[in-house]
Steps between C-alpha positions, in 0.01 A plus 500: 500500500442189650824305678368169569460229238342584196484665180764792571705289711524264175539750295827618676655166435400478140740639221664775736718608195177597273346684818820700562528565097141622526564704814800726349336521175149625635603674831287299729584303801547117418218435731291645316556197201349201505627281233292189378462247220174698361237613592355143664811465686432844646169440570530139657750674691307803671224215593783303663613800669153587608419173616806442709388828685794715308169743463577866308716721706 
């Protein structure tokens, strides 16, 4: 995961209560949720991530 500013680093901030619903109910770590306003917020997003050098890992 990527720790600098970005998509995942956003995506911690936004709607912690959802991502910690989704966590228990699924079984997966919280960092593995990224939480958007559809799929063009998502996408806008991952570019923004990508272009601010957040990269993939």
């Amino acid at each position: 995961m990527c720790g600098g500013p970005g998509l995942f680093s956003l995506s911690r901030q936004r709607m912690p209560g959802l991502r910690q619903a989704l966590e228990r109910h699924h079984k997966i770590p919280a960092e593995y949720i990224i939480c958007g306003n559809g799929a063009a917020d998502l996408i806008f997003g991952l570019a923004a991530a990508l272009r601010l050098g957040g990269g993939w890992s």
